[in-house]
C-alpha positions as CSV (number, residue, x, y, z in Angstrom):
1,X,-31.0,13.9,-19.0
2,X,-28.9,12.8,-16.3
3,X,-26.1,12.0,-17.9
4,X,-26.1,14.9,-20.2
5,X,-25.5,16.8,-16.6
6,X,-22.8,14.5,-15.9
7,X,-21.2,14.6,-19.1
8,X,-21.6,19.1,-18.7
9,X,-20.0,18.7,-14.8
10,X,-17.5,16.2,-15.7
11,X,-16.1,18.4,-18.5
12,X,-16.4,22.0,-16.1
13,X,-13.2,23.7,-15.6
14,X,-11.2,23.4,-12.2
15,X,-12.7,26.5,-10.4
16,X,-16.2,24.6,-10.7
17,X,-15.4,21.6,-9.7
18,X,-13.7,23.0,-6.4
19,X,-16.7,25.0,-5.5
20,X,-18.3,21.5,-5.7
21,X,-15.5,19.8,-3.7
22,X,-16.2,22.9,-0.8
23,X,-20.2,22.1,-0.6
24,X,-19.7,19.0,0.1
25,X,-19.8,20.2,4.2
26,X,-23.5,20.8,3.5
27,X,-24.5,17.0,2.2
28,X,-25.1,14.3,5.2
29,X,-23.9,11.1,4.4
30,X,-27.0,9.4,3.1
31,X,-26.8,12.7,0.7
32,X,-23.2,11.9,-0.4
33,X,-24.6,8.3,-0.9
34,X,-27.0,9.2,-3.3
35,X,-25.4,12.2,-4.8
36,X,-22.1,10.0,-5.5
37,X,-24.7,7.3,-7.0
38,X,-26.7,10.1,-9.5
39,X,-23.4,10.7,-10.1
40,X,-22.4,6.9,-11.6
41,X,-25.8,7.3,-13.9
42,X,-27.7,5.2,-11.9
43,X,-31.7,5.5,-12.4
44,X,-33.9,6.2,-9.1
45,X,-34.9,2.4,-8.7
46,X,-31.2,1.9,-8.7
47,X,-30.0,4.2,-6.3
48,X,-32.9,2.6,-4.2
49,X,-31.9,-1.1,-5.0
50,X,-28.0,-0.4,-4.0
51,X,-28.8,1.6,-1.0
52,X,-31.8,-0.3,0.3
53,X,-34.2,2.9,-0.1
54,X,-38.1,3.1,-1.6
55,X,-37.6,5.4,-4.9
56,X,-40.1,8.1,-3.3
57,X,-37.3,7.9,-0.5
58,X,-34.5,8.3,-3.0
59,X,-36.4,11.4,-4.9
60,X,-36.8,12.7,-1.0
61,X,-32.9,12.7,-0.4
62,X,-32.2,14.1,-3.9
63,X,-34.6,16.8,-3.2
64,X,-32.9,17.9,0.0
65,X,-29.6,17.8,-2.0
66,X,-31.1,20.2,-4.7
67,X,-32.4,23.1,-1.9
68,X,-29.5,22.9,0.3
69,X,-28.8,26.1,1.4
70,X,-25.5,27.8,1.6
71,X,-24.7,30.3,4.1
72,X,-21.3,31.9,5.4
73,X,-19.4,35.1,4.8
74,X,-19.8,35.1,1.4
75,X,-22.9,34.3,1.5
76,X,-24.7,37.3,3.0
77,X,-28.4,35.8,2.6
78,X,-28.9,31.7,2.5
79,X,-29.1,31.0,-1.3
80,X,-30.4,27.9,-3.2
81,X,-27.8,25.8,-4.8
82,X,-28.2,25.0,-8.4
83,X,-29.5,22.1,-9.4
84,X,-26.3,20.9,-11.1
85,X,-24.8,20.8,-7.7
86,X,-25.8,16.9,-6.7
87,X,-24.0,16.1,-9.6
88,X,-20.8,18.2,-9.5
89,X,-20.9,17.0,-5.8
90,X,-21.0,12.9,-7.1
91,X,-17.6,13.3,-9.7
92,X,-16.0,15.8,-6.8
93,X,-16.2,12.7,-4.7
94,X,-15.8,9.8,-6.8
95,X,-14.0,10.8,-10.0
96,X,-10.6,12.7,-10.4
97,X,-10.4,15.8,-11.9
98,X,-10.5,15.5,-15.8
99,X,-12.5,12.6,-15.4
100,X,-15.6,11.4,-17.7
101,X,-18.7,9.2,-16.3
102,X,-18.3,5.8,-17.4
103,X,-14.4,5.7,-16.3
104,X,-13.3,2.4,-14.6
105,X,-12.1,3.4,-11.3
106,X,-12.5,0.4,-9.4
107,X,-11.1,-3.6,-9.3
108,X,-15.1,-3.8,-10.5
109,X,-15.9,-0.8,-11.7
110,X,-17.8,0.6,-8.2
111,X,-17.5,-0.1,-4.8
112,X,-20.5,-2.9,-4.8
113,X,-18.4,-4.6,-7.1
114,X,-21.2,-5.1,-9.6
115,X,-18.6,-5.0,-12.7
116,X,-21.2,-3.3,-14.7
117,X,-20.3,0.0,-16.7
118,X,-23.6,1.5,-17.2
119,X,-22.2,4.6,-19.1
120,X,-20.5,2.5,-21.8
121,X,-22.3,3.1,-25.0
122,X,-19.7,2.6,-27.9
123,X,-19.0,-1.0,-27.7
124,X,-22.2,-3.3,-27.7
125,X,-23.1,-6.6,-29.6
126,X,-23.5,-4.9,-32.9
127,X,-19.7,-4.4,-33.2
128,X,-18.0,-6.6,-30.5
129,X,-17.0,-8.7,-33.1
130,X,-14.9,-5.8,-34.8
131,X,-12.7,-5.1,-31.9
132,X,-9.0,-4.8,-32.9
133,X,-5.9,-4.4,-31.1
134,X,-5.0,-0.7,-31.1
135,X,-1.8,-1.4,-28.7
136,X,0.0,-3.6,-26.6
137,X,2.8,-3.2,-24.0
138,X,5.2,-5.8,-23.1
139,X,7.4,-5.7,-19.4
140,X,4.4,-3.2,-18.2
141,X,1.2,-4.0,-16.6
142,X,-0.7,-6.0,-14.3
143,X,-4.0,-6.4,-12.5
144,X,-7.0,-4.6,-13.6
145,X,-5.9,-1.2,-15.6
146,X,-7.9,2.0,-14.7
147,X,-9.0,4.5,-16.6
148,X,-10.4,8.0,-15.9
149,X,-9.9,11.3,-17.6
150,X,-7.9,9.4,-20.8
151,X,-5.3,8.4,-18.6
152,X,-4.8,4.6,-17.9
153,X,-3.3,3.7,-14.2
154,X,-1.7,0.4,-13.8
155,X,0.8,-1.2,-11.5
156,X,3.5,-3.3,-13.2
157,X,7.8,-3.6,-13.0
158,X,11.1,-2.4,-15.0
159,X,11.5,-6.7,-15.6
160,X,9.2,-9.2,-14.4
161,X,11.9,-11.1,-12.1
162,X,14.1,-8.4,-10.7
163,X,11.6,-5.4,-10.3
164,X,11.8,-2.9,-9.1
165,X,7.6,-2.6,-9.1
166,X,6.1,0.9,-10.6
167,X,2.5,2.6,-10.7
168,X,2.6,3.9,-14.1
169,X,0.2,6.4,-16.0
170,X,-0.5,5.4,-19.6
171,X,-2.1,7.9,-22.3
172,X,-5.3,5.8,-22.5
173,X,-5.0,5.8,-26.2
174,X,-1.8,5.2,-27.7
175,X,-0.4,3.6,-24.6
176,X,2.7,6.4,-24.4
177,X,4.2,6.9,-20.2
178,X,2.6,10.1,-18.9
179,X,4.4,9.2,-15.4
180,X,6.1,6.7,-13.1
181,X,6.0,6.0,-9.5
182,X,8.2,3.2,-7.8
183,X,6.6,1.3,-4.9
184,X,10.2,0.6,-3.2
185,X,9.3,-2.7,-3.6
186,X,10.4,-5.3,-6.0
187,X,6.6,-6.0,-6.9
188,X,3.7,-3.9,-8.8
189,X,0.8,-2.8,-6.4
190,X,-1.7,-5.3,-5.4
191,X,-3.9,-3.2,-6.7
192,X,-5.4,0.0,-7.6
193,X,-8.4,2.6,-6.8
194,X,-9.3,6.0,-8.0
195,X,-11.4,8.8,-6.4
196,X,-10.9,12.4,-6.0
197,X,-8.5,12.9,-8.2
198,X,-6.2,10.5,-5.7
199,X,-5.3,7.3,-6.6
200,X,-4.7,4.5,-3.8
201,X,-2.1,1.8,-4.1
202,X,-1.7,-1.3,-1.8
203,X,1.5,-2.5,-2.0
204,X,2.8,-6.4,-1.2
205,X,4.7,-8.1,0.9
206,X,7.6,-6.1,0.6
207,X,6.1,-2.5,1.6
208,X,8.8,-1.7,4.5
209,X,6.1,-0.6,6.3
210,X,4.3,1.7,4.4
211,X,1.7,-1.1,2.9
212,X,-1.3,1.7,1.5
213,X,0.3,5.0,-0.9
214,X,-2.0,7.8,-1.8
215,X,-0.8,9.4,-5.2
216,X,-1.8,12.4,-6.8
217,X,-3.7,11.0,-10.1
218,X,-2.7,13.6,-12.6
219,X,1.1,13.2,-11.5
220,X,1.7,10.6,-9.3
221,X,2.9,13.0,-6.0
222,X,2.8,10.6,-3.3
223,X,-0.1,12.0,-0.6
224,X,0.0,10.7,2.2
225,X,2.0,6.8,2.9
226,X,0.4,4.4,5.8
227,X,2.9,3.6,8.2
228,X,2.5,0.1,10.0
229,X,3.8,-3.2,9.6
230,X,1.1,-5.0,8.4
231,X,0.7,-6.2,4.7
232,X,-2.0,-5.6,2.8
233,X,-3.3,-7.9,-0.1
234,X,-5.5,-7.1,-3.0
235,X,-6.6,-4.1,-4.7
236,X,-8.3,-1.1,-2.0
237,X,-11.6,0.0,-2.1
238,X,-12.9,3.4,-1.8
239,X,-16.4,5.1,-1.1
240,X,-17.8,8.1,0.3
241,X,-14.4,9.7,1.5
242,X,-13.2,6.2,2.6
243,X,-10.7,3.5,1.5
244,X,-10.9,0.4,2.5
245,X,-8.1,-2.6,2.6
246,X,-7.6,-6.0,3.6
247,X,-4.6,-6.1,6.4
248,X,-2.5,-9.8,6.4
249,X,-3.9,-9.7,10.7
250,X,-7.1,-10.5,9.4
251,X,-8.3,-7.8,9.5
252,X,-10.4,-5.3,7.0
253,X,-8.9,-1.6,7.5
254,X,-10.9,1.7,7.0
255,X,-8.8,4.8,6.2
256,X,-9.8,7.9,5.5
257,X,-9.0,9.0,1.7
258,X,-7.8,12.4,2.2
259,X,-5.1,11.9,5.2
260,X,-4.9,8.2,5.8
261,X,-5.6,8.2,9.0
262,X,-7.2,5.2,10.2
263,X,-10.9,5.6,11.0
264,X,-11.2,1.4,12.2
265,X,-9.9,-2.0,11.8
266,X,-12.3,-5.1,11.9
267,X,-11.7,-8.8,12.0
268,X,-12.1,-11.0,8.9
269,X,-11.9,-13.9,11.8
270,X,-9.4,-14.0,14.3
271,X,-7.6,-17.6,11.9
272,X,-8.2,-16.3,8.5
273,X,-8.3,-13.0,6.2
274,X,-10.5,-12.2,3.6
275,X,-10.1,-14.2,-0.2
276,X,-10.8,-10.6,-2.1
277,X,-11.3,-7.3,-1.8
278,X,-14.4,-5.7,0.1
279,X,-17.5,-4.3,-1.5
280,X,-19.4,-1.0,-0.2
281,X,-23.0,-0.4,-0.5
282,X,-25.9,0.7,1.3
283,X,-24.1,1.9,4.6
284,X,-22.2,-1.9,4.9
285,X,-18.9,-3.4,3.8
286,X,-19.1,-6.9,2.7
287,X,-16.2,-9.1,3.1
288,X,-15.9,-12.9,2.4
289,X,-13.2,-14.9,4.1
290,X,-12.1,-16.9,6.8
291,X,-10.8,-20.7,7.5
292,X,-10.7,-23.2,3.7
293,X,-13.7,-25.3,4.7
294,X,-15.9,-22.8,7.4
295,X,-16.1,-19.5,5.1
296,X,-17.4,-16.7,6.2
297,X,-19.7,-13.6,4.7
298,X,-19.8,-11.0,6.8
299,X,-21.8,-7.3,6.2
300,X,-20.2,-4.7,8.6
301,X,-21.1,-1.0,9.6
302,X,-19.4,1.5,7.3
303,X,-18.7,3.6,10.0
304,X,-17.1,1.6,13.0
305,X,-16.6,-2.0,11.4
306,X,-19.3,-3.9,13.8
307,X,-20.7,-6.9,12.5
308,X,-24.3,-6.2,11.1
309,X,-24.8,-9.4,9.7
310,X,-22.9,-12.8,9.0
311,X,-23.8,-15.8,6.7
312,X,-22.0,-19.3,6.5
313,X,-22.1,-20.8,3.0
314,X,-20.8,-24.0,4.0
315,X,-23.6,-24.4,6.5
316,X,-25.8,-23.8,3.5
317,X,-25.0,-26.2,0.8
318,X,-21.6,-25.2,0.1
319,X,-18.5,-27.2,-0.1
320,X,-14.7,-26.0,0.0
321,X,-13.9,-22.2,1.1
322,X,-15.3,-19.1,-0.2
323,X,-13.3,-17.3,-3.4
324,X,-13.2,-13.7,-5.1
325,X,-15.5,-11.0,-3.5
326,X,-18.5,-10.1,-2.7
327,X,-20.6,-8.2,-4.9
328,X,-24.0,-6.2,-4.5
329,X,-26.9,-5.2,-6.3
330,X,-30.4,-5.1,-6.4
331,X,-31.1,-5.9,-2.8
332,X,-28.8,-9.0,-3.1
333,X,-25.2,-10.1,-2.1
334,X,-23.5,-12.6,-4.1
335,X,-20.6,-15.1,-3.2
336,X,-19.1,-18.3,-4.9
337,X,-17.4,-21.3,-3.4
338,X,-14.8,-23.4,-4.5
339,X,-16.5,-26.2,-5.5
340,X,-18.5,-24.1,-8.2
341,X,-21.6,-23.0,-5.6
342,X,-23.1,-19.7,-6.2
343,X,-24.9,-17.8,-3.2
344,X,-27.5,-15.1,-3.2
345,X,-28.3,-13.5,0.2
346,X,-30.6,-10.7,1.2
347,X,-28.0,-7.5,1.6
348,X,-29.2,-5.7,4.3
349,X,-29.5,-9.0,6.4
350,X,-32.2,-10.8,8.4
351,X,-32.9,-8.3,11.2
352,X,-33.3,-9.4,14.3
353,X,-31.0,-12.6,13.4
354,X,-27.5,-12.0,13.1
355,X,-26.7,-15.0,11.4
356,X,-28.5,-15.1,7.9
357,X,-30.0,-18.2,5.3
358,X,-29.5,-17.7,1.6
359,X,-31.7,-16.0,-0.7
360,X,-31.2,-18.7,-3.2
361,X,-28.1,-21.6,-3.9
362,X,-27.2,-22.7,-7.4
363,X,-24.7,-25.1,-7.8
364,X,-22.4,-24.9,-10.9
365,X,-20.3,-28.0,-10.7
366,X,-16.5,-27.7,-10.8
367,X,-14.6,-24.6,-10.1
368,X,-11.4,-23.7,-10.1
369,X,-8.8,-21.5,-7.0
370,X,-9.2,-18.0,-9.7
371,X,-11.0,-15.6,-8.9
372,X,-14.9,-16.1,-9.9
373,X,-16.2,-13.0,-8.3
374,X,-19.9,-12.2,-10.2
375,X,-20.7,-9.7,-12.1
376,X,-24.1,-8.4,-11.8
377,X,-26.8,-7.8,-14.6
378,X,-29.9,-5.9,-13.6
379,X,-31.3,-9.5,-14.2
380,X,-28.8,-11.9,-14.3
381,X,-25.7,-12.9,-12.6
382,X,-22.6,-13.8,-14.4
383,X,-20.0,-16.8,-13.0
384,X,-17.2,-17.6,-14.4
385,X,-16.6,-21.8,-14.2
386,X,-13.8,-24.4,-15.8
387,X,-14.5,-23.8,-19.1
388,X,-17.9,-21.5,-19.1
389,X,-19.4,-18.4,-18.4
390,X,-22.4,-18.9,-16.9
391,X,-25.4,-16.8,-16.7
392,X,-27.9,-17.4,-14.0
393,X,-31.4,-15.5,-13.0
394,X,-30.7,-12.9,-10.3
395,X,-33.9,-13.6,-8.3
396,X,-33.7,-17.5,-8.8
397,X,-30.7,-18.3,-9.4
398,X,-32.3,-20.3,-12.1
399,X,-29.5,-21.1,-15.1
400,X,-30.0,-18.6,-18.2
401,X,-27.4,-19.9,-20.8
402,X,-23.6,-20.5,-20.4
403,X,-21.0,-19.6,-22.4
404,X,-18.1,-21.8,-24.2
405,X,-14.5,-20.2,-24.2
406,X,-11.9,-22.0,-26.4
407,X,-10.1,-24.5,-23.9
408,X,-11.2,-26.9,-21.4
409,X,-9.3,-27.9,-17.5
410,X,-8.0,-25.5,-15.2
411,X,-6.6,-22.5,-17.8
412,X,-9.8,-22.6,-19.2
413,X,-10.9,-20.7,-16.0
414,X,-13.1,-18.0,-16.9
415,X,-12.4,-15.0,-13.9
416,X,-14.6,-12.5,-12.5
417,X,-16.7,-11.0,-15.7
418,X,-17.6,-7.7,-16.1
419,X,-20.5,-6.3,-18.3
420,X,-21.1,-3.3,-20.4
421,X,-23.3,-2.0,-23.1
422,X,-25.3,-5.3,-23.3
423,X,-22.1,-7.2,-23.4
424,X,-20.4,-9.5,-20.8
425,X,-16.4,-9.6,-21.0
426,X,-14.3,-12.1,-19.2
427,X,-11.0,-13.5,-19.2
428,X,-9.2,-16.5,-18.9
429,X,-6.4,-18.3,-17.1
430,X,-4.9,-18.8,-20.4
431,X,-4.2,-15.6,-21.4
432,X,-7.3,-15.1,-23.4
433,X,-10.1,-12.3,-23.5
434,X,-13.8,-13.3,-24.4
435,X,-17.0,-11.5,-25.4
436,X,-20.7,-12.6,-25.3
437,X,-23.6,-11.1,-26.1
438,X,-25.5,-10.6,-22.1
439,X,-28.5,-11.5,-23.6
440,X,-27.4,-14.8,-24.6
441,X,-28.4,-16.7,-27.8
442,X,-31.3,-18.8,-29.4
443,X,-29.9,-21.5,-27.6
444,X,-28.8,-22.7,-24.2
445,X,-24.9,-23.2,-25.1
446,X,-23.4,-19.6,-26.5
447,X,-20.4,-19.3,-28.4
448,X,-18.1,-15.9,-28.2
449,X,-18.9,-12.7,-30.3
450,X,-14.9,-12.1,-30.3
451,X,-12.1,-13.3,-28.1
452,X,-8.0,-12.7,-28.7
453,X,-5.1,-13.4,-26.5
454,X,-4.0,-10.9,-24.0
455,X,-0.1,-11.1,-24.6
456,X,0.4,-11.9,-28.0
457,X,3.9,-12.2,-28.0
458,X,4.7,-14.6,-24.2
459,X,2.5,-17.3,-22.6
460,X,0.8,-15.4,-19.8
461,X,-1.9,-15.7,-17.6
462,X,-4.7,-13.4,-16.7
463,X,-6.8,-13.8,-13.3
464,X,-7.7,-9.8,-12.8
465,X,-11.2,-8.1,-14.3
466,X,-10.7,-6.3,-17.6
467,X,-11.8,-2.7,-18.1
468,X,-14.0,-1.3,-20.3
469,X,-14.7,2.4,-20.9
470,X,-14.8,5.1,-23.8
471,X,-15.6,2.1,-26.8
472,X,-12.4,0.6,-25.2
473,X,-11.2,-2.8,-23.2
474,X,-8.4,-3.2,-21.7
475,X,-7.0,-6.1,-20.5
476,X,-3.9,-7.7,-18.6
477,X,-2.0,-10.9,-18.0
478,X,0.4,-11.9,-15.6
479,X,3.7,-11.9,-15.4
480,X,3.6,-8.8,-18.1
481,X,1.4,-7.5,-20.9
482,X,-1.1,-4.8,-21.3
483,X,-3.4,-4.7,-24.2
484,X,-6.3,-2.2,-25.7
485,X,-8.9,-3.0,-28.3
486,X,-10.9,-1.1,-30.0
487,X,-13.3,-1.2,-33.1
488,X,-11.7,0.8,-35.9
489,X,-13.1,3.8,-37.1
490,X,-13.6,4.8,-40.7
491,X,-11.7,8.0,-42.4
């Protein structure tokens, strides 16, 4: 039933969808939470899991949404608002305008970083093994391609060596230009975000200046620019109204979407930044950073960038520094180390200690200095490894099955998986996409439902999460290449 409603929002006409953008005044911000988290499709127990609330809590909050009651000029007696209202409310804030649930508007998917699409329903293990190349652009993309509304958004350059970096908009489905924007830099973004119908760019080391750009998503009119000499690495964040970078001080920055203005600016720690992008959930920011061999988790307030909760996986069982992101779900927080060490900690912390133990440690064996960042099953957590994909109990952290990908040795890296439809996608260092069935197999050692290589035509390398959305995946590899697969249909 819900997402009927989303899919009957979603596909409203522009008048509607600005009444919903103008009620938004009358949600607090534990409403927009939980509006903006019916809106992603998630179930009650969900919405409670992420945000660290009982379900009959969640049903309270949704309730309140429902019978908010609008007064004002227009309004010459308070009236009830419709019921359709908390979810016009969640794609007003998170989606832009055209825009379908199930769209991949983040580095992974959602702010929490799960890397799970749970509105994908076209592609799952029955077909995987039919998906096809529809398309493929050379000199075009990198990092993770977004999709919303049929339109694909990706940063990439007019040649790979002189530049000058673009944010381009692709038609989703054939691949054609719908528009161009240059950075005024020599490089692509660092990375991209969608919400609102605004998409955020960070952009390098050679920004000028102007390190964040806020772009209108159906044309690319630039916003609103950040001006400040900082640089900014990785691909933003955004949630609830707010996007969130990590500055080259150290620092994690908190902007608000609609003017840029800056709301804080937090230390990573005072030596080191962060080693990925931040994750959002449950009214705290999770960042992972600081000096190679003394990482640091740390969970700060959403709203002034205080220190809730930190956690030392070193101190804990971990060798080397901590790499990729956090990411959150199900009342849990999960990090990886260099040297292959996987680390579950409570989210919302150990109240009254500021300094937390881990939920649970698994170590993996050798790792490799891409970007493992998990993605998280309802049940299971997926690593990637040198060579393997592992899948690991969420609660436990108790090994599940792993995965074999084609190679062996540092390309073989498998980076950051993302999971959809009962099926886990990853990539790897050597320019190679992979499928498995997220269930596993009748045996402890899987092999693939389907893999292909990214860039057919070059030796590349891919370290960025795929995409997946509308019985597509999309995939890049660095220096250029942009692919889409697809299973064919018949007629």
């Amino acid at each position: 039933m819900t997402r009927r409603l989303i899919s009957r929002v979603a596909g409203s006409g522009h008048d509607r969808r600005t009444r919903a953008r103008e009620r938004l005044a009358l949600l607090n911000d534990r409403e927009r939470e939980v509006a903006v988290a019916v809106g992603q499709g998630r179930s009650n127990a969900e919405i409670g899991a992420v945000l660290f609330l009982s379900v009959p809590t969640v049903k309270t909050h949704v309730s309140s949404i429902l019978t908010k009651r609008a007064t004002g000029p227009r309004s010459p007696r308070p009236r009830r608002l419709r019921a359709g209202l908390v979810l016009a409310v969640a794609l007003a804030l998170s989606l832009p305008a055209g825009a379908r649930a199930g769209d991949w508007t983040r580095w992974k998917y959602d702010a929490a970083n799960t890397g799970v699409n749970p509105s994908e329903t076209r592609l799952g293990p029955g077909n995987a093994r039919g998906l096809r190349r529809t398309w493929f652009r050379d000199q075009c993309c990198v990092g993770t391609p977004l999709v919303a509304g049929g339109t694909l958004y990706a940063g990439g350059t007019e040649d790979p060596v002189q530049g000058p970096g673009q944010i381009l908009a692709l038609d989703a489905a054939t691949g054609e230009p719908r528009w161009s924007a240059p950075t005024g830099t020599s490089e692509p973004p660092n990375g991209l975000a969608l919400s609102g119908g605004r998409l955020f760019a960070t952009l390098g080391f050679e920004a000028d200046g102007n390190p964040m750009r806020a772009l209108e998503a159906a044309s690319g009119r630039v916003l609103w620019s950040l001006e400040d000499p900082t640089d900014f690495y990785y691909p933003p964040n955004v949630a609830a109204g707010v996007v969130y970078a990590i500055g080259g001080d150290n620092k994690v920055w908190a902007l608000d979407a609609a003017t840029g203005q800056v709301r804080w600016r937090s230390y990573v720690t005072r030596t080191a930044t962060a080693t990925g992008p931040v994750a959002v959930a449950g009214g705290l920011v999770y960042v992972a950073g600081g000096p190679d061999n003394d990482g640091v988790l740390l969970a700060k307030d959403v709203g002034n960038g205080v220190n809730r909760w930190k956690a030392f996986p070193a101190h804990d069982g971990g060798r080397g520094r901590l790499l990729g992101s956090p990411s959150v779900r199900g009342g849990r927080v999960v990090v990886v180390t260099e040297d292959g060490s996987v680390f579950a900690y409570r989210a919302a912390g150990c109240a009254p200690a500021l300094t937390c133990k881990p939920l649970w440690v698994r170590q993996l064996g050798a790792s490799s200095s891409f970007d493992p960042t998990a993605g998280l099953g309802q049940t299971t957590v997926f690593v990637g490894g040198l060579g393997r994909l592992h899948a690991l109990d969420a609660a436990t952290g108790r090994p599940r099955w792993s995965g074999l990908v084609e190679f062996t040795g540092d390309e073989s890296a498998v980076t950051a998986p993302v999971i959809a439809n009962g099926v886990v996608y990853a990539t790897t260092v050597d320019n190679r996409v992979y499928a498995f069935n997220s269930a596993g197999c009748s045996a402890a050692t899987c092999r693939p439902l389907w893999s292909d290589e990214i860039n057919p035509d070059t030796y590349s390398t891919a370290s960025r999460p795929l995409s997946v959305s509308g019985g597509a995946v999309y995939a890049s590899a660095h220096p250029t290449g942009l692919s889409r697969w697809a299973v064919p249909t018949a007629g």
